[in-house]
Structures are given as structure tokens and as C-alpha cells.
PyMOL Python script that loads the backbone (N, CA, C, O; Angstrom):
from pymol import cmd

cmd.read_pdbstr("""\
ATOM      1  N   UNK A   1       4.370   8.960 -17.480  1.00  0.00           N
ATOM      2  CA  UNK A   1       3.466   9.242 -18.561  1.00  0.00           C
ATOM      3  C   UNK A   1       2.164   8.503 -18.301  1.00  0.00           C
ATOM      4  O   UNK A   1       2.137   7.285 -18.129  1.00  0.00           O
ATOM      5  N   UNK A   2       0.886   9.418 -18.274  1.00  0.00           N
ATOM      6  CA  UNK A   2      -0.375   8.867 -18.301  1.00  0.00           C
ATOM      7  C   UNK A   2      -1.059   7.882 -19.335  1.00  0.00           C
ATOM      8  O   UNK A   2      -0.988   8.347 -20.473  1.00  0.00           O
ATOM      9  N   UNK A   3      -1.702   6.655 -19.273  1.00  0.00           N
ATOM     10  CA  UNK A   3      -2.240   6.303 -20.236  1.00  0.00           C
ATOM     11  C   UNK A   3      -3.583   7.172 -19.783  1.00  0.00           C
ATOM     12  O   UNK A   3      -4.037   7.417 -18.665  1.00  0.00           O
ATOM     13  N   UNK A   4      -4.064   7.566 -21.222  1.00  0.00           N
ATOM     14  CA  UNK A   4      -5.611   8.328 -20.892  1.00  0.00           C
ATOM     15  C   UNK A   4      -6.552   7.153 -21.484  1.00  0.00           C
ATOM     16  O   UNK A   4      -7.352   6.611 -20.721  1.00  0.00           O
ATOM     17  N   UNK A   5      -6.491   6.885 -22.395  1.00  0.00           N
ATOM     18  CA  UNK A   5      -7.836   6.334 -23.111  1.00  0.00           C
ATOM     19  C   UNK A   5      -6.598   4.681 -23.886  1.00  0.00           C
ATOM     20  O   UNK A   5      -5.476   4.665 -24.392  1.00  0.00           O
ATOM     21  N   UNK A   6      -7.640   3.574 -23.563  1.00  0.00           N
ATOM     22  CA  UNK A   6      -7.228   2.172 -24.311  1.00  0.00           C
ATOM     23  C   UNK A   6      -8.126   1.427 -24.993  1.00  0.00           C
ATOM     24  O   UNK A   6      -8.796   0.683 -24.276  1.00  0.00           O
ATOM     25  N   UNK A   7      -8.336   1.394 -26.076  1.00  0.00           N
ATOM     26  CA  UNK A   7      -9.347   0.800 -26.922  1.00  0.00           C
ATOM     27  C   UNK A   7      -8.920  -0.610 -27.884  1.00  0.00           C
ATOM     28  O   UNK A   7      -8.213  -0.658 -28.890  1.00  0.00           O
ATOM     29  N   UNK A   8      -9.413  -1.370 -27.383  1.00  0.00           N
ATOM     30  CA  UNK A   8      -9.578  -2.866 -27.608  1.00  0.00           C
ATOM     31  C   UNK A   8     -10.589  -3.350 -29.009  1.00  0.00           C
ATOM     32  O   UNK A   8     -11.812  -3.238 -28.924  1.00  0.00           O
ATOM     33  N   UNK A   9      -9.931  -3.886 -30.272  1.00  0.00           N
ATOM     34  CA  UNK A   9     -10.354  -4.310 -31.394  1.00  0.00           C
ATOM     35  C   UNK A   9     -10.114  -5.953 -31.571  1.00  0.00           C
ATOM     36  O   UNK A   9      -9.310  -6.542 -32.294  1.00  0.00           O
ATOM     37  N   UNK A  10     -11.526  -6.691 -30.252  1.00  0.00           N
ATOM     38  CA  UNK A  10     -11.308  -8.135 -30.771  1.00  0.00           C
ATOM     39  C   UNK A  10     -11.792  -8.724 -32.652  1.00  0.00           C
ATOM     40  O   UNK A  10     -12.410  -8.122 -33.530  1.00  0.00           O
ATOM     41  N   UNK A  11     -11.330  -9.747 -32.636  1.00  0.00           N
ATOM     42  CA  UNK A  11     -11.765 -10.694 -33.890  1.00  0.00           C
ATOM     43  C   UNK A  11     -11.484 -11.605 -33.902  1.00  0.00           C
ATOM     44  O   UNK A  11     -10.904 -11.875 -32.850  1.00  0.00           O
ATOM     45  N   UNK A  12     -11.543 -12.445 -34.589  1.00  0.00           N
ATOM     46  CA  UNK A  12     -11.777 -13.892 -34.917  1.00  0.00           C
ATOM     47  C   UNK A  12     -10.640 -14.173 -35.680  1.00  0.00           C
ATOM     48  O   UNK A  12     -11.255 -14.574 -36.667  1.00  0.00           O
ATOM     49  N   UNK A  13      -9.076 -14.314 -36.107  1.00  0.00           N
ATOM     50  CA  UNK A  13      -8.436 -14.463 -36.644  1.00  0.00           C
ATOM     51  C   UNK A  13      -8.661 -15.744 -37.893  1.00  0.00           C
ATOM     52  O   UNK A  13      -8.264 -15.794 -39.057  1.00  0.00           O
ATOM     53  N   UNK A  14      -9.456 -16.688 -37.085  1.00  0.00           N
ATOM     54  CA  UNK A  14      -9.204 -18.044 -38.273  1.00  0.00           C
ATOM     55  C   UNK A  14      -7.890 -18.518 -37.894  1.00  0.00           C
ATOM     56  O   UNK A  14      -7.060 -17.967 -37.171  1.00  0.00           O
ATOM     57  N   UNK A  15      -7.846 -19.397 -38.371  1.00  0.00           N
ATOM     58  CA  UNK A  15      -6.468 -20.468 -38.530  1.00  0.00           C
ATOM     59  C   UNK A  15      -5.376 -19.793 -38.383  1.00  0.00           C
ATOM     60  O   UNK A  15      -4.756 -19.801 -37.320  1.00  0.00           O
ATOM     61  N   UNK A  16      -5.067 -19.239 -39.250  1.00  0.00           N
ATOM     62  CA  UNK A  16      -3.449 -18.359 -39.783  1.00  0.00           C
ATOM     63  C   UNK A  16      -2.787 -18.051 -38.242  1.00  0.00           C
ATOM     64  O   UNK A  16      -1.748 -18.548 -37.807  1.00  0.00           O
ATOM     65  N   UNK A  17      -3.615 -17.162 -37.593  1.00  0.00           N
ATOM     66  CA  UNK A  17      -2.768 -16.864 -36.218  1.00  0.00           C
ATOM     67  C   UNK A  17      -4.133 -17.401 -35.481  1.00  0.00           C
ATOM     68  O   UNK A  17      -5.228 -16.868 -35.659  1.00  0.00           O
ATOM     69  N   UNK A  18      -3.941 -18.372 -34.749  1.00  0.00           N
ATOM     70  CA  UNK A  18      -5.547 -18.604 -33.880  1.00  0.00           C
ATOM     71  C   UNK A  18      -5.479 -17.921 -32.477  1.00  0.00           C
ATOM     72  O   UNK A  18      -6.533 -17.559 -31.954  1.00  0.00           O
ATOM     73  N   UNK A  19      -4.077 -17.696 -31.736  1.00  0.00           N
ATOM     74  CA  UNK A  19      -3.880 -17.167 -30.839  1.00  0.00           C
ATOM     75  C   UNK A  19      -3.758 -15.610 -30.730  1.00  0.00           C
ATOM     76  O   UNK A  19      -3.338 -15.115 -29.684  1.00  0.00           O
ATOM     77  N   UNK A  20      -4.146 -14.780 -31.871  1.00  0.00           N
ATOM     78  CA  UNK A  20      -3.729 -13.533 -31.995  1.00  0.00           C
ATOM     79  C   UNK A  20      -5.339 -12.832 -31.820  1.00  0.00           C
ATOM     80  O   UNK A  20      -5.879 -12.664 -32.914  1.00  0.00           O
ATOM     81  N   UNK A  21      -6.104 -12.439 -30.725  1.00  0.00           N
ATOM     82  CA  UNK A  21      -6.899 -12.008 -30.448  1.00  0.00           C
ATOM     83  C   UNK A  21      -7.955 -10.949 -31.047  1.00  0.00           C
ATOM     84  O   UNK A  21      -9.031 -11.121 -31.620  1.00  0.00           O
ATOM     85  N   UNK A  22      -6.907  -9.250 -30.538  1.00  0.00           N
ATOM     86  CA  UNK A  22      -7.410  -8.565 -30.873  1.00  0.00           C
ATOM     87  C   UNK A  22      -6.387  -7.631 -31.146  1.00  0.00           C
ATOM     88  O   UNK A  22      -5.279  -8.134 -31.340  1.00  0.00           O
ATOM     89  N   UNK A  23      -6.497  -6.033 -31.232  1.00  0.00           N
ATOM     90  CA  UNK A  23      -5.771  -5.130 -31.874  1.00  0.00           C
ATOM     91  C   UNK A  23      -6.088  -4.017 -30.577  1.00  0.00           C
ATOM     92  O   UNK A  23      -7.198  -3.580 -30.274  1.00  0.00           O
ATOM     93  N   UNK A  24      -4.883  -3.727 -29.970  1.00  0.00           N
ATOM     94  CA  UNK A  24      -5.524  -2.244 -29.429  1.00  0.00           C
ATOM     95  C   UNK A  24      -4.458  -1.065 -29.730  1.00  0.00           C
ATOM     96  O   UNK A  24      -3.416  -1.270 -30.352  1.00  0.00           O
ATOM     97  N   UNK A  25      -4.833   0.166 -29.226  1.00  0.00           N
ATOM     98  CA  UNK A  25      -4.054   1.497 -28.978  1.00  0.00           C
ATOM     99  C   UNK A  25      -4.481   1.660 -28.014  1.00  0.00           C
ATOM    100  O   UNK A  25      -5.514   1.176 -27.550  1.00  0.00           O
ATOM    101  N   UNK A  26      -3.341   2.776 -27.291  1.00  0.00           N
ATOM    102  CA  UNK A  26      -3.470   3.552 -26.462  1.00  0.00           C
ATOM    103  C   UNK A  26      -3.270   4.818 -26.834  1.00  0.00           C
ATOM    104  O   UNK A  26      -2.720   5.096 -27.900  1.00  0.00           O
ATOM    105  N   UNK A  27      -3.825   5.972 -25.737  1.00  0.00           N
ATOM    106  CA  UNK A  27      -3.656   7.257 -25.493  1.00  0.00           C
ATOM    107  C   UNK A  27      -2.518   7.409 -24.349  1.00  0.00           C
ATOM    108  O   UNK A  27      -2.480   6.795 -23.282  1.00  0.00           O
ATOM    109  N   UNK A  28      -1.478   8.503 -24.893  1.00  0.00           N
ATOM    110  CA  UNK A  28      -0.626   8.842 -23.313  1.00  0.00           C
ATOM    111  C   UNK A  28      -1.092  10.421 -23.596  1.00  0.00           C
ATOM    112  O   UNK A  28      -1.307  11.088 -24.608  1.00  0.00           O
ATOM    113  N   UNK A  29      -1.131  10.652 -22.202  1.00  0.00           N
ATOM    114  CA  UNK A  29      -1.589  12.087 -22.232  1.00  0.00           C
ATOM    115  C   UNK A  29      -2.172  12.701 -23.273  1.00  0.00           C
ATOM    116  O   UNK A  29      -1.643  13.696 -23.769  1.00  0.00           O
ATOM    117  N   UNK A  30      -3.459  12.142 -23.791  1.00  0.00           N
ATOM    118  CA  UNK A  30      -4.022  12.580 -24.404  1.00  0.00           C
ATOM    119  C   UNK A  30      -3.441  13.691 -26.063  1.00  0.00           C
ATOM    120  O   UNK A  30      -3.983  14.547 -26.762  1.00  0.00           O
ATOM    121  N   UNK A  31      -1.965  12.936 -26.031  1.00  0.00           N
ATOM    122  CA  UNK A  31      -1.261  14.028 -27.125  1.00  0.00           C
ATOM    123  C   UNK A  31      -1.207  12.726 -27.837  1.00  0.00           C
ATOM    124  O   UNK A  31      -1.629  12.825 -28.989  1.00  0.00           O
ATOM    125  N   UNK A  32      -0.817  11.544 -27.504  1.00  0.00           N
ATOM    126  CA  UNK A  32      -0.003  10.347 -28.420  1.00  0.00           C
ATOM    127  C   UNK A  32      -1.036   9.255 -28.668  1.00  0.00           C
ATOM    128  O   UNK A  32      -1.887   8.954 -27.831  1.00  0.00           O
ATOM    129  N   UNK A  33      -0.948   8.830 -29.545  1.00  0.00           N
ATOM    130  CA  UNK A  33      -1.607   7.754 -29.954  1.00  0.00           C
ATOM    131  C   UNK A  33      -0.959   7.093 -30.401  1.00  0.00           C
ATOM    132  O   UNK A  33      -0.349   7.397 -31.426  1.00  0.00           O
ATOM    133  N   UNK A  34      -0.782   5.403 -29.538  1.00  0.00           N
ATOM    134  CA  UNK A  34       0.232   4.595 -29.995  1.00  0.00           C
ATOM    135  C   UNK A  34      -0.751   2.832 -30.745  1.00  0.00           C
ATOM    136  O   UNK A  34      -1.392   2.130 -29.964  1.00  0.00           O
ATOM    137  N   UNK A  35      -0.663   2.555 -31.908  1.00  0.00           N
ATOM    138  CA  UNK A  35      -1.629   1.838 -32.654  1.00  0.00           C
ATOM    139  C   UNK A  35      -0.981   0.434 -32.726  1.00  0.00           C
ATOM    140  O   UNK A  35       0.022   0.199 -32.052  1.00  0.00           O
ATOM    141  N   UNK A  36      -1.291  -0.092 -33.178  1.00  0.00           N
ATOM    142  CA  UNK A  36      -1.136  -1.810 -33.249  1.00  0.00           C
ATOM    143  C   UNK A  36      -0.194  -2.642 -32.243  1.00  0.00           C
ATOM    144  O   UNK A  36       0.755  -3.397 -32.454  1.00  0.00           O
ATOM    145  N   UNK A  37      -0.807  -2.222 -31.105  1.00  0.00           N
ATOM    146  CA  UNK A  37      -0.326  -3.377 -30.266  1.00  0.00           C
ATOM    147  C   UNK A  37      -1.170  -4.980 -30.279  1.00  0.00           C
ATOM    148  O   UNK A  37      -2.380  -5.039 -30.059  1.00  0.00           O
ATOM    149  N   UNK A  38      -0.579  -5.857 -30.484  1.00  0.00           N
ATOM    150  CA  UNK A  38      -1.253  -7.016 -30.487  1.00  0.00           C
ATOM    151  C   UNK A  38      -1.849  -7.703 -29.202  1.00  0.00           C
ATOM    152  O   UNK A  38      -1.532  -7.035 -28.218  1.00  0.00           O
ATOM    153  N   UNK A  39      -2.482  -8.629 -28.920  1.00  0.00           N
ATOM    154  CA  UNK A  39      -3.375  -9.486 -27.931  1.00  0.00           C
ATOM    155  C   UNK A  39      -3.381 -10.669 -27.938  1.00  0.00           C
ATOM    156  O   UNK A  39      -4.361 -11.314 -28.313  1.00  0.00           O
ATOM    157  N   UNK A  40      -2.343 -11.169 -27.547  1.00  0.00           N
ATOM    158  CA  UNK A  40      -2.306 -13.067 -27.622  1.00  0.00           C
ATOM    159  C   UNK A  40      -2.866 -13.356 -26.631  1.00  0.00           C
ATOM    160  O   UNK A  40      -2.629 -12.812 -25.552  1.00  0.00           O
ATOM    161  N   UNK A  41      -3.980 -14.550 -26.858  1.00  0.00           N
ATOM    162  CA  UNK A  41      -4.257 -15.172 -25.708  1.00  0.00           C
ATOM    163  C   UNK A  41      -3.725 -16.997 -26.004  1.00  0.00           C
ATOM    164  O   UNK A  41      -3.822 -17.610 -27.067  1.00  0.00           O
ATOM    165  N   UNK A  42      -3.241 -17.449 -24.846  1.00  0.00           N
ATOM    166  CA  UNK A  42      -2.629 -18.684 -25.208  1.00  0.00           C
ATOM    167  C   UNK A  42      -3.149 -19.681 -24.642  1.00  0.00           C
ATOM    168  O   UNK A  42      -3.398 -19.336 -23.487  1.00  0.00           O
ATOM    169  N   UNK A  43      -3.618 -21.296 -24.904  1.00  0.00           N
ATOM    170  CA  UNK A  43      -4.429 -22.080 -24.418  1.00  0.00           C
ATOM    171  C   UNK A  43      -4.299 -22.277 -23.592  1.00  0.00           C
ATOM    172  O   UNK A  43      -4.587 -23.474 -23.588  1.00  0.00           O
ATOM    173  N   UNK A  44      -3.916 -21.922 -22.205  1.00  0.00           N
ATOM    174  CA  UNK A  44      -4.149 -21.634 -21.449  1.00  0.00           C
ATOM    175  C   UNK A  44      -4.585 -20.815 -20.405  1.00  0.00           C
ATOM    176  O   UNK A  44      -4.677 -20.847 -19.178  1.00  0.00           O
ATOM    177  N   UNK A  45      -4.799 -20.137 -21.258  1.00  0.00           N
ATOM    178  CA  UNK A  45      -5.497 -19.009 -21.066  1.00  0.00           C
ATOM    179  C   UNK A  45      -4.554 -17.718 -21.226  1.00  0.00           C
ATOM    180  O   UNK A  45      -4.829 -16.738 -21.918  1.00  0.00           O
ATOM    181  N   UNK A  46      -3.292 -17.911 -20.393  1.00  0.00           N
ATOM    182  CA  UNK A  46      -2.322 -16.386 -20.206  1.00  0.00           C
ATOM    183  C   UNK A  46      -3.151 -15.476 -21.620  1.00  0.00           C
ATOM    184  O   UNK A  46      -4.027 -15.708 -22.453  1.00  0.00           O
ATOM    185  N   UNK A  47      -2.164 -14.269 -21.208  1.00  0.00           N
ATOM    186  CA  UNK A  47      -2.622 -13.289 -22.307  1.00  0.00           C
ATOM    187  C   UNK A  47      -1.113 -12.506 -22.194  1.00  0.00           C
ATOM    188  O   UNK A  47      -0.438 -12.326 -21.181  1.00  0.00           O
ATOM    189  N   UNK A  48      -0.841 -12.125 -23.536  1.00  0.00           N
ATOM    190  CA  UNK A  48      -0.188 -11.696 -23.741  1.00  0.00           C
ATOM    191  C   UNK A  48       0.226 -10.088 -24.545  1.00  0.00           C
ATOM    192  O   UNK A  48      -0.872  -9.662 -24.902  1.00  0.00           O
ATOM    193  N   UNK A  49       0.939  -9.408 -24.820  1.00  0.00           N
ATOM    194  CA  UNK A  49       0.786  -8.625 -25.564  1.00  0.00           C
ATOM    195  C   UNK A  49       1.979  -8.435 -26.441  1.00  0.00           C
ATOM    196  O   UNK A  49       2.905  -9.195 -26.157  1.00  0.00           O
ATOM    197  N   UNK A  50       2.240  -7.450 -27.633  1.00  0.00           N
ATOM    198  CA  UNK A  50       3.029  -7.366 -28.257  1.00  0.00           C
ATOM    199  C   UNK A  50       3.047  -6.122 -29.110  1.00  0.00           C
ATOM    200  O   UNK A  50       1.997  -5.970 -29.735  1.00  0.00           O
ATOM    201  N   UNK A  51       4.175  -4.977 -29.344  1.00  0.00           N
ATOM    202  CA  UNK A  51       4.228  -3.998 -29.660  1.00  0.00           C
ATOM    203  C   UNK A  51       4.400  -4.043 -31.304  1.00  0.00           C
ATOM    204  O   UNK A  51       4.757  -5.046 -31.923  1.00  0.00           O
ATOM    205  N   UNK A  52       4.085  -2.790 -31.877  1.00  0.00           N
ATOM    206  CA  UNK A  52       4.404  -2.486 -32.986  1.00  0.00           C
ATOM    207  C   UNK A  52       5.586  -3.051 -33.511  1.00  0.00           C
ATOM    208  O   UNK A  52       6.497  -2.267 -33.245  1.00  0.00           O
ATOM    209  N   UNK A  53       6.033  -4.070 -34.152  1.00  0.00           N
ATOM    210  CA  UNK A  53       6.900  -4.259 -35.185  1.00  0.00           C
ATOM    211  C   UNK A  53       7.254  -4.356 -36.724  1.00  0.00           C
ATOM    212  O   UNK A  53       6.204  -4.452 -37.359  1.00  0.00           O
ATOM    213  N   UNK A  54       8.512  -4.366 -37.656  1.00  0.00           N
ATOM    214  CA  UNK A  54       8.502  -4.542 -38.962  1.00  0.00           C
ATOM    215  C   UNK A  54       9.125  -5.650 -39.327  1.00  0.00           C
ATOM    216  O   UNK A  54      10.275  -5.708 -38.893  1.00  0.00           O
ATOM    217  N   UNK A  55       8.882  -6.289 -39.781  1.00  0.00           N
ATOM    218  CA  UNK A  55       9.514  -7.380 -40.742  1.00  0.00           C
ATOM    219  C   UNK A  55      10.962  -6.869 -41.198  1.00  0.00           C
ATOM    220  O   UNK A  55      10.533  -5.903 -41.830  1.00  0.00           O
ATOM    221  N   UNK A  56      12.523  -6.767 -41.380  1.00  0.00           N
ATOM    222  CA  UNK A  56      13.638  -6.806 -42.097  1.00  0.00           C
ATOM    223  C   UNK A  56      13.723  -7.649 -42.690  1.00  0.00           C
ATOM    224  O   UNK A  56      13.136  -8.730 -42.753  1.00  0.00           O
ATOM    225  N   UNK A  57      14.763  -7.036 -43.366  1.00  0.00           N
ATOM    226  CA  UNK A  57      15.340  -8.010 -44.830  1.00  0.00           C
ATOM    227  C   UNK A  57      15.466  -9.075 -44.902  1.00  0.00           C
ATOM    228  O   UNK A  57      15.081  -9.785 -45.831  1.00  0.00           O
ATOM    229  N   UNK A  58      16.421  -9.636 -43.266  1.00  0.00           N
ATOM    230  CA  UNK A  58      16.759 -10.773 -42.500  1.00  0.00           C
ATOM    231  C   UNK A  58      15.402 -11.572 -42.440  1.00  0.00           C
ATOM    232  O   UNK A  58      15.592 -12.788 -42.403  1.00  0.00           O
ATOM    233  N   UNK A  59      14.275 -11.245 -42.424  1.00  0.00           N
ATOM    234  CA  UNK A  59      13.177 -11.848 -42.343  1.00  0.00           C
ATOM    235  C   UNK A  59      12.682 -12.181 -40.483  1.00  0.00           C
ATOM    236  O   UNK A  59      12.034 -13.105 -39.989  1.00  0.00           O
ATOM    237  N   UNK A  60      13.250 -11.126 -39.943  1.00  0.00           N
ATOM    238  CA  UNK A  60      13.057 -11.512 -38.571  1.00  0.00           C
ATOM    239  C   UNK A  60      12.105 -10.006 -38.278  1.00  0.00           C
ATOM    240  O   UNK A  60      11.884  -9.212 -39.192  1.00  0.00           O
ATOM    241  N   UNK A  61      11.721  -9.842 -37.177  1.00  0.00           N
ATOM    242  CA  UNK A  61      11.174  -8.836 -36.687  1.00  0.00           C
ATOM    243  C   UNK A  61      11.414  -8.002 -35.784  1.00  0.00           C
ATOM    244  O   UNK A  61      11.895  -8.482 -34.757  1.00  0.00           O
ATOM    245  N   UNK A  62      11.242  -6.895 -35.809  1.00  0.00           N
ATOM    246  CA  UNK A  62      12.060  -5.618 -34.896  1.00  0.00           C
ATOM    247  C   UNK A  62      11.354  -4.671 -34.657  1.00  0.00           C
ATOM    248  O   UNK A  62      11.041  -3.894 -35.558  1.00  0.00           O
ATOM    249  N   UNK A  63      10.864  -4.483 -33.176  1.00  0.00           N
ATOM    250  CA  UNK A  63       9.981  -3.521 -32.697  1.00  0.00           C
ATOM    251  C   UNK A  63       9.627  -2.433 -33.039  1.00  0.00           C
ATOM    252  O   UNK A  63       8.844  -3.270 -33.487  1.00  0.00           O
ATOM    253  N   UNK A  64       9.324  -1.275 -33.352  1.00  0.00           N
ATOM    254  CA  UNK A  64       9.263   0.074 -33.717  1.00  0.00           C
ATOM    255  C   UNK A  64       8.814   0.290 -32.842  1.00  0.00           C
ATOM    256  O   UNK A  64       8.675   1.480 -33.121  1.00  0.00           O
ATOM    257  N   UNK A  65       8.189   0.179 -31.422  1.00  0.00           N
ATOM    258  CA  UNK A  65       8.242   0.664 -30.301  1.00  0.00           C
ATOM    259  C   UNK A  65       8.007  -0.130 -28.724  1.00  0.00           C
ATOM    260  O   UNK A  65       7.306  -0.977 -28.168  1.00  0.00           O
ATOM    261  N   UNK A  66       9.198   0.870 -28.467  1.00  0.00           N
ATOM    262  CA  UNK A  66       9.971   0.083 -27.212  1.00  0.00           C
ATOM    263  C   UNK A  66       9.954   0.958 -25.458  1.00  0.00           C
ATOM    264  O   UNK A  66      10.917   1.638 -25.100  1.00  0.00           O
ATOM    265  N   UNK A  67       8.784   0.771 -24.624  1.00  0.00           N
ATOM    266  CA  UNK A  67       9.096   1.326 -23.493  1.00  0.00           C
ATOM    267  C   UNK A  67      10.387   1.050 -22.797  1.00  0.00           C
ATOM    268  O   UNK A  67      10.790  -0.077 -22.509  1.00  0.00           O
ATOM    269  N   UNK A  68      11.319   2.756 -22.425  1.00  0.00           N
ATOM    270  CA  UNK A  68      12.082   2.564 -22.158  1.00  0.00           C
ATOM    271  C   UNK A  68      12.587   2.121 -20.515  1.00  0.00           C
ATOM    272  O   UNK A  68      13.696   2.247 -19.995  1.00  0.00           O
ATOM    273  N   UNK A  69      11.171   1.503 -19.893  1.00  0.00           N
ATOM    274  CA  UNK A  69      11.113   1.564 -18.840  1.00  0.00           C
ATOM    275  C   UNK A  69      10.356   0.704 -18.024  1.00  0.00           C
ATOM    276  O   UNK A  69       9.180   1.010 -17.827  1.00  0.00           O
ATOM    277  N   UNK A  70      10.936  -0.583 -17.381  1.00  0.00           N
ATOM    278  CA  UNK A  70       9.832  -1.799 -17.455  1.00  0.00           C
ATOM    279  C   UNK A  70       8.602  -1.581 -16.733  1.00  0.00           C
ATOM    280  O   UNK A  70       7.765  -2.483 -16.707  1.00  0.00           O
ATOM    281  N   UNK A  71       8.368  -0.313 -16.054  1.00  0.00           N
ATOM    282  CA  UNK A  71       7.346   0.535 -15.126  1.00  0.00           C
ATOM    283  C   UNK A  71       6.100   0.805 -16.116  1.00  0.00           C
ATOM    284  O   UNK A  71       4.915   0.625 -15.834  1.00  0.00           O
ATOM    285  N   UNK A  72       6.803   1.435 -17.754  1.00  0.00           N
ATOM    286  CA  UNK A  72       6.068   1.573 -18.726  1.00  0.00           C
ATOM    287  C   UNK A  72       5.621   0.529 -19.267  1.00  0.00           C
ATOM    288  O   UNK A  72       4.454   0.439 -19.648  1.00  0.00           O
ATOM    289  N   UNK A  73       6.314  -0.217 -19.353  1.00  0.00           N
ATOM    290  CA  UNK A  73       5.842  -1.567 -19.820  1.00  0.00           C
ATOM    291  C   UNK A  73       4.981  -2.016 -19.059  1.00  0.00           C
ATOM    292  O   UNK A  73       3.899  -2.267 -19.590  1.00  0.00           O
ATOM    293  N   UNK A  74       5.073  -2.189 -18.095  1.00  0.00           N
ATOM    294  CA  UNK A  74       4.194  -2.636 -17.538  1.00  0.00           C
ATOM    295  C   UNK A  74       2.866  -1.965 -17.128  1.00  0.00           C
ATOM    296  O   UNK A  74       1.924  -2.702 -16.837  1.00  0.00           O
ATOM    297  N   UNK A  75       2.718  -0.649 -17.081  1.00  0.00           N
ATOM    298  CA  UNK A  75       1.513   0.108 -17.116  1.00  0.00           C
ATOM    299  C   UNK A  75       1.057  -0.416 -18.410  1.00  0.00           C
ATOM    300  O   UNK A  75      -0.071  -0.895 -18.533  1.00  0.00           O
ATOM    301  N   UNK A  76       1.795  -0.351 -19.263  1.00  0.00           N
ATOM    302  CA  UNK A  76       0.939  -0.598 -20.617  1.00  0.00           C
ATOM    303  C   UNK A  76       0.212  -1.548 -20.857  1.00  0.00           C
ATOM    304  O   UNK A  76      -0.748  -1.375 -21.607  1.00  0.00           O
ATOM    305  N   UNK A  77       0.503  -2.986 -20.207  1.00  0.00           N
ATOM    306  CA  UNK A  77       0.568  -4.215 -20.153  1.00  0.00           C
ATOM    307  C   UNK A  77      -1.119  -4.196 -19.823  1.00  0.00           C
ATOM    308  O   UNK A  77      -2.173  -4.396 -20.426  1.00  0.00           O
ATOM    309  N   UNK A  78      -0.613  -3.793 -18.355  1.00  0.00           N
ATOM    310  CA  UNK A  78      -1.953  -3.888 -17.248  1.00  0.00           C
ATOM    311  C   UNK A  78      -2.940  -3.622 -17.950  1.00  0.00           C
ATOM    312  O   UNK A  78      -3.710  -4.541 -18.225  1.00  0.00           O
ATOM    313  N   UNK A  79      -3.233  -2.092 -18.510  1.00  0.00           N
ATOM    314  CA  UNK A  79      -3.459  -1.462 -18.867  1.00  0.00           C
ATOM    315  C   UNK A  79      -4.606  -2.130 -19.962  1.00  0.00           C
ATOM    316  O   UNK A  79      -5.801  -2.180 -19.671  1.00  0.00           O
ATOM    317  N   UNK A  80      -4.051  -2.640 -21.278  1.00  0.00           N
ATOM    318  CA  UNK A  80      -4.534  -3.384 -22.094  1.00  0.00           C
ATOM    319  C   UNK A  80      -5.131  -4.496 -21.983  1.00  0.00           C
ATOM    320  O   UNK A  80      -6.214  -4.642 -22.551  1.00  0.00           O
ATOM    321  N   UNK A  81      -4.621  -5.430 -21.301  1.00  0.00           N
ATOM    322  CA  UNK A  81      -4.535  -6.971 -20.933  1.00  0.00           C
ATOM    323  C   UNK A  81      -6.167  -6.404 -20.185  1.00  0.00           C
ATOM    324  O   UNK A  81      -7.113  -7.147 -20.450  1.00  0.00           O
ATOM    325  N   UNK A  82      -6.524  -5.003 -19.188  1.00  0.00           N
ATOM    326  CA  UNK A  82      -7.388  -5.275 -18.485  1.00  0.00           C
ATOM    327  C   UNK A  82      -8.810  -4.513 -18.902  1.00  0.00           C
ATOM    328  O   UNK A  82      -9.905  -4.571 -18.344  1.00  0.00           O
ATOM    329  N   UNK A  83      -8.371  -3.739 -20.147  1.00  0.00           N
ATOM    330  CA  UNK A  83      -9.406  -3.262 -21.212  1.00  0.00           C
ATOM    331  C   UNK A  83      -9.878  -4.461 -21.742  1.00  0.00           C
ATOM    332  O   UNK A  83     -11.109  -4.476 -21.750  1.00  0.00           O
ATOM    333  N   UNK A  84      -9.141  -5.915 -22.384  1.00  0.00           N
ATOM    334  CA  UNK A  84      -9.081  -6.516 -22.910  1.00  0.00           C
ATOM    335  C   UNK A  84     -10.184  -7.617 -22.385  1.00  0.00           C
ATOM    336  O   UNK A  84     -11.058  -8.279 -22.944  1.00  0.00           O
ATOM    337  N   UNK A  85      -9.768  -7.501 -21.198  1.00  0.00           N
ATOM    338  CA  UNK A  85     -10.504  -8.507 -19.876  1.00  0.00           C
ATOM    339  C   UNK A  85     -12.000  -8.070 -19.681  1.00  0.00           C
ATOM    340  O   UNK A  85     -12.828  -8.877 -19.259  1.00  0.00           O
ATOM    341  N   UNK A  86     -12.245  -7.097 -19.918  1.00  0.00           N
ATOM    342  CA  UNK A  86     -13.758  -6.014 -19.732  1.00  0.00           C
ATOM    343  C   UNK A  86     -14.327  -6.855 -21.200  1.00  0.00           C
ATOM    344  O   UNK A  86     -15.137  -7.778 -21.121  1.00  0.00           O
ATOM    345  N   UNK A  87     -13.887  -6.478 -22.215  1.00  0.00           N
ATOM    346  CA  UNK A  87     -14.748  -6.933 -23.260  1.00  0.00           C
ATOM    347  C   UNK A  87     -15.376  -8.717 -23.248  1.00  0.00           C
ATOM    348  O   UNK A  87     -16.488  -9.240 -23.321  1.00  0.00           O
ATOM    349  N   UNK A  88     -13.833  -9.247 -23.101  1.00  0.00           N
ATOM    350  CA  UNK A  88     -13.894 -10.697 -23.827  1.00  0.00           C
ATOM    351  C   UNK A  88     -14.964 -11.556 -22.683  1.00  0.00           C
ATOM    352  O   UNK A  88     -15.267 -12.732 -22.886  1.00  0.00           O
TER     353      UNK A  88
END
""", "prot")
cmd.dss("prot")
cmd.show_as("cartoon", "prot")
cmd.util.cbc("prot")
cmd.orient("prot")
């Protein structure tokens, strides 16, 4: 699956999350639009990312989306992390 288009939404979080960057989506083949992936960057610089999740009852958190394929994952990764890298 193609990523077509990755668009990167930095900000300034403040305190609350200081490591939580920015906001992006991607395009796969120009049919899907996949929205709130997160952007950690950590004092040391790494960068990180993190998929759509929900809060449960349990009070823990659980993905709502999951590449089934660490190839995907990792396109996605690149992908973002290097949209991400262009702006900041």
C-alpha cells in the first residue's frame, strides 16, 4: 500500500504533554485518510510516533489502528518522522 500525501500539524503543547510535538495524517492510495497519529520528540532528541488510540474503561489505552505488517509500520514511520524532519 502506497503512502500518497503526509501532512504534519506542529504546536507547542505547554506543560501537560511537553514531548508530544505535532499531529499528522496520512494518505494511502489516495482513497484513505488515516488522522491522528501523534509525534513525540524525546530529549534527546529520538522521535517517535504513535497511532490512533481510545481510552477503556480499564483506563488504559488501545490502538484503533494497527499496521498489520512491520514493513507498514515502518513505511509509515519513515514516512512521517521525515515529513516531520522537513518542517521542524
Amino acid at each position: 500500500m502506497e503512502i500518497t500525501e503526509v501532512k504534519v500539524y506542529p504546536f507547542e503543547p505547554g506543560d501537560l504533554q511537553k514531548n508530544l510535538k505535532a499531529y499528522a495524517e496520512i494518505t494511502l492510495e489516495n482513497v484513505l485518510i488515516l488522522k491522528g497519529i501523534k509525534i513525540f520528540e524525546k530529549e534527546n532528541g529520538g522521535i517517535f510516533i504513535s497511532f490512533p488510540a481510545i481510552q477503556g474503561k480499564d483506563k488504559t489505552f488501545h490502538d484503533i489502528v494497527v499496521p498489520k505488517t512491520s514493513e507498514m509500520k515502518k513505511q509509515i514511520r519513515d514516512a512521517v518522522v521525515g515529513a516531520y524532519k522537513k518542517i521542524k
